[in-house]
N, C-alpha and C positions, 0 to 999 in steps of 0.2 A: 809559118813553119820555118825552121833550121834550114842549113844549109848541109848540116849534119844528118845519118841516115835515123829512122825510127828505130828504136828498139822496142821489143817486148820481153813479157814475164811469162816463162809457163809457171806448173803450180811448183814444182822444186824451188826454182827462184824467189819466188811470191815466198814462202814459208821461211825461207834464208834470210827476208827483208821484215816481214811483220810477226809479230810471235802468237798471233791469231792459229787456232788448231779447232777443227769439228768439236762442235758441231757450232761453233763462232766464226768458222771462216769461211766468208761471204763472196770470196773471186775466187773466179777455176783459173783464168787469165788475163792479161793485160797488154794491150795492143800500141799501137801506134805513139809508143811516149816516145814526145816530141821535147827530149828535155826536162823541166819541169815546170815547160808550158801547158801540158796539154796530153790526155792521153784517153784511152778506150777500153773500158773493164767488161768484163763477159764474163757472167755468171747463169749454168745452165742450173734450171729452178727443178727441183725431182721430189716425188711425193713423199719420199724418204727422210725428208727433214724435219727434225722433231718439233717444230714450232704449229705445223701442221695438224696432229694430234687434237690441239686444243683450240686452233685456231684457222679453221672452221668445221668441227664433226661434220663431214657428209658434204661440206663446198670450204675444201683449202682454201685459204688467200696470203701470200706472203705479206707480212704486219706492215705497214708503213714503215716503224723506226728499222726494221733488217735491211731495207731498202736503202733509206738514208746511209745505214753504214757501210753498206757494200761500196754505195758510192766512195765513202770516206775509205773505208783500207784499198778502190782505189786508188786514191790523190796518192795515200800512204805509201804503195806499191811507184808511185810513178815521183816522188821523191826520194824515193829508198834507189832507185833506178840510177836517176841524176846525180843522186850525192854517192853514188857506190858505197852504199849501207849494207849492203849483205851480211850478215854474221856477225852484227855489231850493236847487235841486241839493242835495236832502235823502237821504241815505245811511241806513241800519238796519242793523245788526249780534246776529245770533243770543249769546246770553250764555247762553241756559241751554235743553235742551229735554227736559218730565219729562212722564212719567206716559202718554207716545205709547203707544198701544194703536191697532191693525189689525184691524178687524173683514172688511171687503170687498174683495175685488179690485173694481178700479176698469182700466175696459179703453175700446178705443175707444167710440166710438158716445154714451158715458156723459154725460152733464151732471152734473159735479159743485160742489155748492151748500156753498159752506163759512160757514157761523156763528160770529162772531169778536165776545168781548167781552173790554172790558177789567177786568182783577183790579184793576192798581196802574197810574199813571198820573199825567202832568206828569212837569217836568223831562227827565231825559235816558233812565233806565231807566224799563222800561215791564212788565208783565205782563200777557199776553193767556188766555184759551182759547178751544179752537178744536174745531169740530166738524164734520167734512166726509160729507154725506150724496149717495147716490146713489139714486133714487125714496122720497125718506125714509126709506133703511136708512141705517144708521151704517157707513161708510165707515172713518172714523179721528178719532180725539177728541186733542190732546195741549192740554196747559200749555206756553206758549213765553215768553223773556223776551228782550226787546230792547233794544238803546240807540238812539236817535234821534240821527241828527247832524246839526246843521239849521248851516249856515252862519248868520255873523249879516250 
């Protein structure tokens, strides 16, 4: 950790950084960014979301790949943070996603807390991992790689 204090994203900020809007936007908030070392996404899961409908009539289950992302617009959000991106219509692009492993269904009612650091980082590719827990079980863990497109 910094010597700097943490900052966070409520969702005004979060929206000002990624151009993600409902029913694609996957973080309520984002915690502890430590920089753009390191930060904590929290996403509360509600049976209201349309993915739900179809997947699973009568036993919801948030899909795998929603999870993966969420992790990823947080890295997004905790770059956007570090580099004071807000308003500068900053875009991210999946390039590569390895090593996803599913441990838990993840269903309404649930708060899920994702832990996002970064591998590799500057410039335009980035490498994240990511850890998404629901009451400190392990939800889903992958390695994600992004490119950052920051308007100049």
């Amino acid at each position: 950790m910094t010597d700097t204090p943490l900052k966070s994203a409520d969702i005004q900020l979060i929206q000002r950084i990624i151009p993600h809007r409902y029913p694609f936007l996957l973080v309520d908030r984002v915690e502890g960014i430590d920089g753009h070392a390191s930060a904590t996404g929290i996403k509360n899961v509600t049976f209201n979301e349309p993915h739900f409908q179809g997947h699973f009539p009568g036993a919801p289950i948030m899909p795998g790949v929603t999870i993966v992302e969420a992790m990823a617009q947080t890295a997004a959000v905790m770059v956007g943070v570090a580099l004071d991106l807000a308003d500068r219509n900053f875009l991210v692009y999946f390039m590569a996603i390895d090593s996803a492993k599913f441990r838990r269904k993840v269903v309404p009612g649930d708060v899920l807390r994702m832990q996002v650091t970064t591998k590799r980082g500057g410039g335009k590719v980035w490498k994240f991992h990511g850890r998404a827990e629901v009451d400190g079980e392990l939800a889903c863990e992958a390695e994600f790689t992004a490119m950052m497109d920051v308007p100049a």
